[in-house]
Every structure is written in C-alpha cells, then in structure tokens.
N, C-alpha and C positions, 0 to 999 in steps of 0.2 A: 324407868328405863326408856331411853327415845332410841332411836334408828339411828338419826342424823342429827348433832348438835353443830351450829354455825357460830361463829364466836365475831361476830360483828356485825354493824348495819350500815356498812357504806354500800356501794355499788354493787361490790360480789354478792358482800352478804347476803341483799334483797335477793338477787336472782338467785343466788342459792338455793336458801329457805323456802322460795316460791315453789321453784320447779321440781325440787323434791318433795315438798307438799304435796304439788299434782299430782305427782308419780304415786303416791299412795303412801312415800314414808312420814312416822311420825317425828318432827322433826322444829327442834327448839334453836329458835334465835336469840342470842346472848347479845345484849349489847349495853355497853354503858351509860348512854342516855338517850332513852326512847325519840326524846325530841331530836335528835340528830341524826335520825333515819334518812339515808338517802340526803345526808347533808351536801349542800356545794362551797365549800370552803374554800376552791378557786373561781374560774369563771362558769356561774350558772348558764351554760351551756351545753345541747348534748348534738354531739356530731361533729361535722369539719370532715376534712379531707381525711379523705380513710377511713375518716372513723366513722362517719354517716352510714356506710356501708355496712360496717359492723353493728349498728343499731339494727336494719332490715335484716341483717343474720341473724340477731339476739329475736328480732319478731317472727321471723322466717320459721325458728324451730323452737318457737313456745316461751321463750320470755320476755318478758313486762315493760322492759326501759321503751320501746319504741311510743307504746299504747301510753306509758305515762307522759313522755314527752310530749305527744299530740294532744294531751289533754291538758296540759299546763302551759302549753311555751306564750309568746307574745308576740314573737315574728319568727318567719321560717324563709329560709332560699336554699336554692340549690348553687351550689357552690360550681362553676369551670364548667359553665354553662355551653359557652361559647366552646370549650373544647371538646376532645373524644369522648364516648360514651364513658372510657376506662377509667379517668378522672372524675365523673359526676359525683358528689357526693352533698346530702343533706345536711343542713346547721338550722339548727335550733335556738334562740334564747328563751333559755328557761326562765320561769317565774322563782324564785329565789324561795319563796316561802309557798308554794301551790304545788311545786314537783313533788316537796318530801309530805307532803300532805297529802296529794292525791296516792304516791309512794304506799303510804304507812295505812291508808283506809285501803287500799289492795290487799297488802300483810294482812290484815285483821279480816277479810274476809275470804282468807285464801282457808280453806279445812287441814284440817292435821298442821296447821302452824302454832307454835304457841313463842309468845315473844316477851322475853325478862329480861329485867334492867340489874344489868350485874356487872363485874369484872374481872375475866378468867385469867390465874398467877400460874398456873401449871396445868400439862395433861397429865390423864392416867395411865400408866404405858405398862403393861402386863404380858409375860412371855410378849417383850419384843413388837409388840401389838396396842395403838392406842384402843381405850376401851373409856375414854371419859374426858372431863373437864373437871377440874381445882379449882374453884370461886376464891377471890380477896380472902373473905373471911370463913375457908376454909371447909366450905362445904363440898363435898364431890355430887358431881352428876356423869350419868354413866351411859353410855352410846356404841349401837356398832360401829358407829365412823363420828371422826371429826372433821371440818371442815374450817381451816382458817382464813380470816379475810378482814385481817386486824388494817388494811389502810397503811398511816400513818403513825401509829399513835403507839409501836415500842420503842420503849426510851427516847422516846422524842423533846428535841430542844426545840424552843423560838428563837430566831436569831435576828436582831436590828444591832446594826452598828455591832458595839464589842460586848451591847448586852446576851445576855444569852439566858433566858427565863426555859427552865423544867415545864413543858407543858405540851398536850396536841394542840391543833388546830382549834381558834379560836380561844385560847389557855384552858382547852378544857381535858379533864385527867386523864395522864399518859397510863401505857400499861408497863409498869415496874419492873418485872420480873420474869414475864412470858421470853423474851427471846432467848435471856440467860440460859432458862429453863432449856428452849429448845438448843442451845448449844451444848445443853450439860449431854442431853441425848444422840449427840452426833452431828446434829444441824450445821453446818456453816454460816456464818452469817455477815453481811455485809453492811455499810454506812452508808446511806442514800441521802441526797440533798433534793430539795422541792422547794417551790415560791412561789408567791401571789404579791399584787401590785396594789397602790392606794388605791382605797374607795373615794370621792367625791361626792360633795355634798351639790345638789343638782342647781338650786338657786344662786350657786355659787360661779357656775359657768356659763360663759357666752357662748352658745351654740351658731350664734350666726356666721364665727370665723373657723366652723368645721364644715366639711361636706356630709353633706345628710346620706345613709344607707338606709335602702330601704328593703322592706322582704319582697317575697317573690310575685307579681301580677296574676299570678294562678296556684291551686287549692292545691296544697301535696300534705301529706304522712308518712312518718316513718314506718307505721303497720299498714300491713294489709286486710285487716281485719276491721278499722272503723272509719267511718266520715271525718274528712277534717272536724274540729270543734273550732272555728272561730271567723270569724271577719277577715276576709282580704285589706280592706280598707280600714279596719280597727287596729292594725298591726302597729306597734311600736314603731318610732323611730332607734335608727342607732347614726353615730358620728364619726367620721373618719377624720384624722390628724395627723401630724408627722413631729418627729422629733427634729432639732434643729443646731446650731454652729455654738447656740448657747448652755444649748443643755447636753451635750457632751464634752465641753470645758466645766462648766462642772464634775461633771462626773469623771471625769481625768484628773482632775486638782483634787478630788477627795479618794479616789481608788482605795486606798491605803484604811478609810475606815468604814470600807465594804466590810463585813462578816464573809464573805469570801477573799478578797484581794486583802483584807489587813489579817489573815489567817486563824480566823475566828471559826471557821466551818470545816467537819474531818469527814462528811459524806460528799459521794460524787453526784453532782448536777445532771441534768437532763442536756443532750447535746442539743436537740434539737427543740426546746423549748427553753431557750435561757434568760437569765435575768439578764436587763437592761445594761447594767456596766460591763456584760460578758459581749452583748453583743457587741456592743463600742469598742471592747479593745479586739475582738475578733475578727471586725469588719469592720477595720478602722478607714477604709478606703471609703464606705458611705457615708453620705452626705446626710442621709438622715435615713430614719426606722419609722415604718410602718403601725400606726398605733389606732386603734378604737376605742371609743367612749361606748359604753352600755350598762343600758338600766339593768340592777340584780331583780327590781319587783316593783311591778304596779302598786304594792302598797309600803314601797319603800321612797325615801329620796338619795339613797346610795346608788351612784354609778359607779362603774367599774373600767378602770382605764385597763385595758387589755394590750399585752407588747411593755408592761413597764414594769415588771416583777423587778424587783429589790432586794436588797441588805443594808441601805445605806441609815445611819442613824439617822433620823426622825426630823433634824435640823436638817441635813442637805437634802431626804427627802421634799422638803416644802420648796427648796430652791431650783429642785428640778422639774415640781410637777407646775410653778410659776414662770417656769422658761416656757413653757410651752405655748401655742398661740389658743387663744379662747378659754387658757387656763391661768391668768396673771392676779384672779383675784381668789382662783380655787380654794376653799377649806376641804382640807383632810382630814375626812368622819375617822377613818381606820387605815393607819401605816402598814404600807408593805413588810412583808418580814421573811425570811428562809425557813424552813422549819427542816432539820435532819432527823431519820429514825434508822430503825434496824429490818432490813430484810432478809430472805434469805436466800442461796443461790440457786436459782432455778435450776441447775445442772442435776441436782438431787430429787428431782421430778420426774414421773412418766410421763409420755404424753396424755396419760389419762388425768394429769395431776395431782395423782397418788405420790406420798412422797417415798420415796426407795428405800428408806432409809429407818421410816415406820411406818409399818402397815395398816391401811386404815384412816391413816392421818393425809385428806386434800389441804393444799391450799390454792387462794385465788385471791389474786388483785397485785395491789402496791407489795404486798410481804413479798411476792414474787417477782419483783425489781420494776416492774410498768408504773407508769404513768397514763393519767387520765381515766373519767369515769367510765367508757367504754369502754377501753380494753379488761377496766377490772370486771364490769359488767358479763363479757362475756368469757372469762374466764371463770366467774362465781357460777353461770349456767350451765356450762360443760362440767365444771366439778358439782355439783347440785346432782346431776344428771348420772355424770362416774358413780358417784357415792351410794347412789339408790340402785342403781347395776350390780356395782361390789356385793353389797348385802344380801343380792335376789339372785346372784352367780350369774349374771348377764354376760355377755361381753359389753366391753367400754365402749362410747364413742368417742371415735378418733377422728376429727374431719382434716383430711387431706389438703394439702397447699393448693390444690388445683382446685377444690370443693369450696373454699371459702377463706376470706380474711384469719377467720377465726382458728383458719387451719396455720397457716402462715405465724401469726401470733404465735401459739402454745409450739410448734416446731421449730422456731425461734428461740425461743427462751429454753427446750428443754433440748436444742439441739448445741446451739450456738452458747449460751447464757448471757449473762448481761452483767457489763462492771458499771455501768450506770443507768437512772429510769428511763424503759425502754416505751418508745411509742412510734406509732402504728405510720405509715407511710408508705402510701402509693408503688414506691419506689422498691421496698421488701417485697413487693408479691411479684412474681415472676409469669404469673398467668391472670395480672388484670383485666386484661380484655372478655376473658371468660369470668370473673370476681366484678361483675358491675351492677351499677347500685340496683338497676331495672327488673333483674334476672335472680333476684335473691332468694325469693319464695319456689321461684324453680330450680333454683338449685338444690335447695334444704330442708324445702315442706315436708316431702317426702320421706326424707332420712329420719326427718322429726317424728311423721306418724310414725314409722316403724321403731323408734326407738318411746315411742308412747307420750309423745309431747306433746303433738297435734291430734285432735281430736277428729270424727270425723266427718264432722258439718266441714271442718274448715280445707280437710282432705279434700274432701267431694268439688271443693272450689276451685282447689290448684287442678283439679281432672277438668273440673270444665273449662280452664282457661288455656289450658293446654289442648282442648279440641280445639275451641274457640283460632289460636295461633293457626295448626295446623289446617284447620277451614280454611283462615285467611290465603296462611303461604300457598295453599291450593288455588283458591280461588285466583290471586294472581299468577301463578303461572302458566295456569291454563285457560287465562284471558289475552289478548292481543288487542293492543291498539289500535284501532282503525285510523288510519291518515285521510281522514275527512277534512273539506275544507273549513267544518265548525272547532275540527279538532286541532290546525293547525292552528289556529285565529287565536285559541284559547292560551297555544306555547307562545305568541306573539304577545299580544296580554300579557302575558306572564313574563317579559322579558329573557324566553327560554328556549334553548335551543331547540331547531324542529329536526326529529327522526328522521332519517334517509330512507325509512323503511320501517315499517310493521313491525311490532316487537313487544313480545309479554310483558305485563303491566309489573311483574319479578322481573327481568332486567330493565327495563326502563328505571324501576325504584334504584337501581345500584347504580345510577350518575348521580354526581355528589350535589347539584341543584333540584334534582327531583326528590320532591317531600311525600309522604301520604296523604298529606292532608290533598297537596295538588291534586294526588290519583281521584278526589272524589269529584274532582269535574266530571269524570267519565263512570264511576263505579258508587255505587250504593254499598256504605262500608260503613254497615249498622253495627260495629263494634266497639269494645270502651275503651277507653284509653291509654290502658295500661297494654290491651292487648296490639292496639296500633304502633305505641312505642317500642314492644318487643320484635316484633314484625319489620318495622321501617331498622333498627338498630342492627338484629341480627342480619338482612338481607344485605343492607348497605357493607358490612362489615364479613362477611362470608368469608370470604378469602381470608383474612386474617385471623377469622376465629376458628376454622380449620387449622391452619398454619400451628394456633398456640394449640387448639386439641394435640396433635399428632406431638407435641413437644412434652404434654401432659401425658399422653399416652406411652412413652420415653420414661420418663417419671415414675410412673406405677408400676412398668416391669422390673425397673429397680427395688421399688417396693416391694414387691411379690417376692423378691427375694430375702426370704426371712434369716436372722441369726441368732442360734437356738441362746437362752441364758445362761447357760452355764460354760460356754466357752470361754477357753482359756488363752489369750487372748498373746500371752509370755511363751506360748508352745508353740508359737507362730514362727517359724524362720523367714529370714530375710523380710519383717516384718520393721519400719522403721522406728528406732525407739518413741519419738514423739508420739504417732502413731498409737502405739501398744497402750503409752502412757492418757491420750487423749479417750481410745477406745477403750478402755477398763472404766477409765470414770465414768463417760456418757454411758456405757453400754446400748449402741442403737438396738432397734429393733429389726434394722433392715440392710439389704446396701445399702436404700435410698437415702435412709438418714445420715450413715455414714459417711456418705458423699459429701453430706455437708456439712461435717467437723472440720473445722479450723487444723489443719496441720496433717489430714487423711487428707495423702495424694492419690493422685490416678497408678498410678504403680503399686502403692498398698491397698486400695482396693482390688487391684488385680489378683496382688498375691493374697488378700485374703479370699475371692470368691473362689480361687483354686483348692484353697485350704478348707473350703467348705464342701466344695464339690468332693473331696476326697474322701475327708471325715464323714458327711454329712450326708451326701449325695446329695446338694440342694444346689 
C-alpha cells in the first residue's frame, strides 16, 4: 500500500514523486521506460519567456527542475535583457542526455521514492473514490491518491505526411486504454496536437552563413540554492537563421500533404507554438521566420532546428530544410513529425488539481491540455504537494495570480480551460511586474516552508536576505549626496546628469541613468548581487509596483469572497442562463474566480453577490 502513486516520468511526474517523497509520503513512480525519465522529446531546453520564471518558482518552493538544469545545461542567458524587469526570464539548453540522467540519480536518492517500470490500463475507483492503479498485465496496486502525468503518450498517433504510425514519442509505447478508462468514469476528454522539427546532422552544416548566439557574459542559475556549475567561456555555441521566399513556396505548393492541411490530424495545435506551415499560412505577410540551430548534446552530433516543427512527408521535408541558407547540404538524422493524444479538460479540476469528478485522483502536465516542460513541471509540484496535504487533512496550496506564474497557470486552465495546448506567456499574468524572475524566492520561500517544502537552513537564508534588502533600502535613504566638487566630476565622468541639489542616494537610484553599481563611487555596498538587483529594480520601479499591489489588493477582496459548494446555482433569479450554465460546471470558489469565467458578466456577478449576501450572509 503506497500514499502516493504517480503514473509517469516526464516533467510532472519527477516533481511529483520528488516532493511528495520530501513531505514524508511513501510514494511509487510508474513509468514505462526507466530510461526516459525526464525525457526531452522536443527542444532540450528549460526556460524562455515566462517560463524561466516558473523554473525559479518550481526552486523557489522545493522543486528539482531549476537545480537540475544548472547542472546539466551547456549555455544559459537571460532572455529581454534590455527590457523591463517584468519580461526577464532565464533559457537554458539543456544537455539532451545529462538532464534525465542527472534527473533520475535525484529520483534514486530522493527517500520514500520507489520507481517501476510498468504501464497503468485503469484506476481502482471505489465508493466513488480512486484507491489505486491497474498495471498492463493486470496486477492492482493500491494508494490513498493517484496522481496522473501521462504527457503525451494516451492513444497517441505519429504523424509525417498521411502516415500515421500508433506510437509516443520517439515510437515508443503508447498508453492503450487509460483514457478510455477515464471517460468510462465521467472524465471528459479532448484531442490535442504537438510537434517537433528535424534533427541535423552537425557535419552536415555550414555554420559560417548563420549568426552565432552566444550565452550570457555573466554566471546566473535558475536555483538559489547552488553555484553555477560551469565555464562562462566553455559555453556552447547556438546559430541563428531565417527562413526565406524559397522555402515558403515550398511549403505553399505542398500544403495539401501536411498531416494538418491535407487532413490527417483530429487534435488541436498549440497557438502559440506552431508548426512551420501554420506559421506561413498565418502570417503570410512575413518575409521570413525566425529559426535557431542548437546542439541536443555534447555527446551527440544532432542539432535541432528550432521554429521549424512539421507534418510534412519526409520528401519535402529535405527540400525545405535545403532551402534554407547554411543548410543546402544538410542530412536529416530524424524527421519532424506531429504527434496527437488524448487529454483531459481541465474545467473538471480544482485548483488544487484534484480532480472533481473523483476523489483522490490529481493530474498534472500535458493530460491537463499545457504544453511545454515547465509548465508540466510545475504543475506535477503543486499536485505532489496537494496530494500529500489531502491524505494528512492539510489544506491545499493554492498560489494566487498575484503570488506567482504558477498561480496564473493552474487558474487558467481550472478557470478559463483550454480547447488547445496551453502555454505560459508573459502577457496571461496581469500582475508581472510583481511575478519577476529576481523576486521569486521572495515571494514563495516562505509559503514553501510553511507548507513544509523548504527546509530550514534554506528559510534562515531568505530571512537573511531580506535583512540584508531592508539594510540596504535603509541605508540609502538615510544617506544624501553631497554636491562636492569630486562628486560632481565623477556625474561628468559618467556622462550624467548633475543634481540641482542634495538628494538621498533612494531618490537619486530612481532616475532611469543612475545604476547602483554607479552609487558605489560614493558608498561602500558590501552586498551580493542578488541583493543589489532587488534593491536597484524594486526602488527604480516603486511607483509602479505599488500601482499593481493596490490592483492585486482589488483582486484578493474578491477572493475573500467565498461561494459555499453546494449552491444552487438554477435558484438564482434574474441570473443569466449562460451564466448559471458556465457556473454549475466551473463551480468557483470565489467572486474572484468567477469574474473570470468566460460569459460571467459584471451584472451576474452582482446579482449573484446579492444572492449570497442574502442566503449566506457573505
């Protein structure tokens, strides 16, 4: 009898099984082939816009992805550098074969984990209640929760051209029977499409007609927990490209025997990650697409053209990846291909990721309609975390839109849901500026230890660095400049404007040319780095990071306002049918979330807080 069974080992999975290990539950990872732990089936990469963000959240409150990525990747930058703090976010490439390896020697020394190579055809579902796992060949195993985080891989096709091969990722075996299963129990479940683009073979390309990408000239991590591991100057190359007049007449003359445009594919595509012919006909007005060349692994000779996902058969594949410039003599190790599976609709979710529908039963990741290893990542760590709660009668953790990406994510999908793979974007979170990459451990440390995920050495550190800020902010605002004439010499220097006037070393930092680094002509600011950049980011930014508080603080007293479960939603008058029909399915929890159902107006929220107030007194 386990705690906690996890029925997969891609992204979720790990952090599933990880952090429920911590927590103390005993807890089995299911997965079909050991060696494909923490596999990267598309671009071995961990981060990018947005998502970097969510990796220092996934570190921020106790799980693994950030700490493995720094220990595996080959080049790292920060991404919109030059822009706002709100856009920064970390990219990584990962080592293709060193991630799921350093991954899987994590698993194996994590306590209370235990990890079998199986394949789960059904749960056990008792009074109403999962209570297990159904193996292939028919053996049960029995758990107070399940936790799904199947990826890819139910009833998943491959699709090139109008072939169409029965198999997951990489043709390796699908899962049969599992979704059926969960529809036979009430599940909903939906068609999703996904892709990945040729590999290249390296000897095969002329690099010297790409522009070279290079990582960052300074040492970053996604955790805050260890030293970089590697070489500034050992860092991989990557190559930037563009697509061209030639290789979109191709791919216009062939449309037809796309696996999507010749109507070979019945799942829906990711919007904002599409394959190559989608972009061309969707943005037929450019000239050309943005594309990168990058190594999967220092012990590979596959690269990975990035920006060029496919369906096309195998033959015009070669004629589009030979249009391209520094690629006219390319060999293609491994064709692009679609792969579609079954997920299911996130609407039948709590925010805890319990699903409503049976008790006991989380999911996380791809089953849950998202896209990309991060977001499944950190949805396998809050469900990890749920799960071990549920069993020890805890309450759930719930992190808020204002509190973190991760909040934005799971309130999305269990608010909003999703008719195709959902991912993560800047643009979704409504309180960025407060959600930035710097601030992550401050924001979430905290919640972490008290939800028992941070331990507390690593507590004691977020307390000292948060004297450490508050030192600083002190220190500058109860210093003033002195207008010396060594001190004006130095803004001269500095090609910077001189003060009219005496003025604390805190406002002087909030003119947009004054740096802290500057302030150390005059002040001895024996602090580390991270503490300088929260310092220099929050000051400069004040104004507007009140502004979004008070918009956040808005936000919460909607939340405060709770809607008990068993409201009757039909006994509502002057309630608008959409409305009644929208709120019986989501059932929120709140106004707040209500507000943000699709088709819950400002006037049905009215008339339902009156209905509350009546009933309920709330």
């Amino acid at each position: 009898m386990y705690d906690i069974i996890v029925v997969g080992g891609g992204h979720a999975g790990c952090e599933a099984s990880h952090i429920a290990s911590v927590l103390g539950a005993k807890t089995l990872l299911i997965t079909s082939n050991i060696n494909n732990i923490a596999d990267m089936p598309c671009n071995p990469s961990i981060g990018g816009t947005a998502k970097g963000i969510i990796v220092r959240e996934i570190d921020a409150l106790g799980g693994v992805m950030g700490i493995v990525a720094d220990k595996s990747h080959f080049q790292i930058k920060m991404l919109n550098n030059g822009k706002g703090p709100a856009v920064r976010s970390l990219r990584a490439q990962a080592d293709k074969k060193v991630y799921p390896r350093v991954m899987l020697e994590t698993l194996n020394n994590t306590p209370n984990l235990t990890i079998k190579e199986a394949m789960v055809e059904d749960l056990i579902v008792e009074n109403n209640k999962v209570t297990g796992v159904i193996l292939e060949d028919k053996t049960s195993l029995k758990a107070k929760c399940v936790i799904l985080t199947t990826g890819t891989y139910l009833k998943s096709n491959i699709l090139i051209g109008s072939s169409n091969t029965i198999g997951g990722p990489h043709n390796e075996k699908r899962s049969n029977h599992l979704s059926d299963n969960l529809k036979k129990y009430g599940l909903t479940i939906q068609r999703l499409k996904t892709g990945t683009p040729p590999r290249i073979q390296k000897d095969s390309i002329d690099f010297s007609q790409m522009q070279e990408e290079l990582g960052s000239d300074t040492y970053l991590t996604f955790s805050f927990d260890i030293e970089p591991c590697y070489k500034i100057n050992a860092q991989q190359k990557c190559y930037l490209l563009y697509t061209n007049a030639k290789t979109h007449e191709i791919i216009k003359a062939n449309l037809k025997k796309s696996a999507m445009y010749g109507g070979y594919v019945t799942g829906v595509g990711p919007r904002y990650c599409p394959s190559i012919e989608d972009k061309i006909v969707r943005f037929s007005d450019k000239e050309r697409h943005q594309l990168f060349l990058e190594p999967e692994s220092i012990y590979y000779d596959e690269w990975y053209l990035q920006g060029f996902s496919t369906s096309m058969p195998k033959d015009v594949q070669e004629q589009m990846v030979h249009s391209l410039k520094g690629l006219k003599n390319a060999k293609i190790t491994k064709y692009a291909y679609a792969i579609e599976y079954d997920a299911i609709d996130p609407l039948q979710m709590k925010a805890s990721l319990e699903n409503k529908i049976i008790p006991n039963l989380f999911t996380a990741g791809q089953i849950n309609g998202t896209s990309g290893y991060e977001e499944a990542a950190a949805q396998g760590l809050i469900a990890g975390i749920n799960a071990h709660h549920l069993i020890n009668n805890k309450e759930p953790l719930i992190l808020k839109r204002n509190e973190a990406y991760i909040g934005v994510l799971i309130d999305d999908l269990v608010t909003k849901g999703t008719s195709e793979p959902y991912r993560m974007l800047t643009s979704r979170a409504e309180f960025r500026l407060i959600l930035r990459h710097d601030n992550a451990d401050l924001r979430l440390r905290e919640i972490g230890y008290h939800h028992g995920t941070i331990d507390l050495p690593r507590y004691q550190k977020l307390l000292h660095k948060k004297a450490q800020i508050e030192e600083l902010i002190s220190l500058l605002k109860n210093n003033n400049l002195a207008l010396t004439s060594s001190t004006k010499e130095i803004f001269l220097k500095n090609n910077l404007e001189i003060p009219n006037f005496s003025t604390s070393y805190y406002n002087l930092l909030k003119r947009p040319q004054i740096t802290i680094k500057f302030l150390t002509n005059f002040l001895e600011l024996n602090y580390p780095l991270d503490v300088l950049e929260e310092v220099e980011i929050t000051t400069k930014y004040e104004g507007y990071i009140i502004k979004a508080q008070k918009e956040a603080d808005k936000l919460l007293k909607l939340e405060e306002k709770l809607i008990p479960e068993d409201i009757d939603y039909n006994a509502i008058l002057n309630l608008a049918s959409e409305a009644k029909q929208k709120l019986n399915q989501i059932r929120p929890t709140s106004i707040g979330q209500a507000s943000r159902i699709s088709g819950v107006n400002p006037s049905d929220l009215a008339i339902l807080s009156v209905y509350l107030k009546k009933k309920y007194n709330k």
